[in-house]
Phi, psi and omega in degrees: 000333210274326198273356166286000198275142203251174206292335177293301183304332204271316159276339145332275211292346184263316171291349169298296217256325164109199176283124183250152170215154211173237185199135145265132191242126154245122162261166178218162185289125184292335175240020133231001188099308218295122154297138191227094201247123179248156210209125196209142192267025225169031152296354176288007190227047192275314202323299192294009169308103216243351213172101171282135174237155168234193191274188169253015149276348203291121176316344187275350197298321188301316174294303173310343187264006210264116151079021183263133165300338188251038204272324185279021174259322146319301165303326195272339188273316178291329185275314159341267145011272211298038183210007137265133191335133145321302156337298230273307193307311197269019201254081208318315198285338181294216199258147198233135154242154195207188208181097152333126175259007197062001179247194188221166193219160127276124193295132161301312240253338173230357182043058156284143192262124166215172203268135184267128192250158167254137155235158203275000187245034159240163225224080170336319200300352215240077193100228160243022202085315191252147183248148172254129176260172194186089173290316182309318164230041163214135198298347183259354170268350163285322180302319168325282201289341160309288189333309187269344183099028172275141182304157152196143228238135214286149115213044161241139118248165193286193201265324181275017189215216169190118173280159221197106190321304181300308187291353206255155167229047085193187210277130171287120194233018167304168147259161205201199173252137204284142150240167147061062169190055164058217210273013160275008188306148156090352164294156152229151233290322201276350180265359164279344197285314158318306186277003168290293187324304192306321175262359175279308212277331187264008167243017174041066164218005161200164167229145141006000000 
């Protein structure tokens, strides 16, 4: 998937970020099937996946607005989007927005159905455009999902304590012990991640 990129991004993103490593997790669009494949430094938190967001460049969108009831609102969010700053997009402290698309994706690893969104701090330059959100352990998907009214759902806990949703004011991002996250329970998450990589490639549900 990676050699479909063309070579100016793939180094743009490597003089950005330096080497990053990790997983394309395929995810897919829930009503048709169409892969939607995301790329994440954090399979060890795929369990806790609440919300996909993409860019508001991401190509696949023109399909999603086709008969879509929201489609000038949607348009509207996006051409927005697209007239803020890199700076303005990537920044921890700016306002992080978003724009339901109505439609939905599936989690491989659970086959959870969850709602696919645009927000403005996800990036083409960055992956593959779309991001797996996980508010419980990355602080701008927790900002997010406060903001929109979205779940979140714990499958880090630290080792000496036990986190409790209602109670969190932001997202935990130590390492901790993996829950609620089928036969990877009771590992702990940052030295599981090869063997999370290791079975999404070998159940061809994600690669390297």
């Amino acid at each position: 998937l990676l050699n479909e990129w063309p070579e100016k991004v793939v180094t743009m993103q490597r003089n950005w970020i330096g080497r990053s490593e990790g997983a394309i997790v395929y995810f897919k669009l829930a009503d048709t099937g169409e892969p939607l494949p995301c790329y994440t430094t954090r399979p060890d938190t795929l369990f806790g996946v609440t919300f996909m967001s993409i860019a508001a460049e991401h190509p696949v969108i023109s399909k999603l607005l086709i008969d879509n009831p929201e489609k000038e609102k949607i348009s509207a969010f996006i051409e927005k989007v697209k007239k803020e700053s890199f700076i303005e997009r990537t920044s921890e402290t700016a306002e992080k927005e978003g724009i339901f698309t109505g439609k939905y994706v599936i989690n491989p690893v659970n086959n959870e159905k969850v709602p696919l969104w645009i927000a403005n701090y996800a990036l083409m330059d960055y992956g593959t455009g779309a991001v797996m959100a996980v508010p419980a352990h990355d602080q701008r998907d927790f900002d997010f999902a406060k903001k929109y009214k979205l779940p979140i759902k714990i499958v880090i806990q630290p080792k000496d304590r036990k986190l409790a949703v209602e109670e969190m004011s932001e997202a935990f991002i130590d390492e901790g012990i993996m829950v609620d996250s089928a036969q990877f329970d009771g590992l702990v998450n940052i030295p599981a991640i090869k063997t999370i990589i290791k079975y999404l490639d070998e159940n061809k549900l994600g690669e390297y």
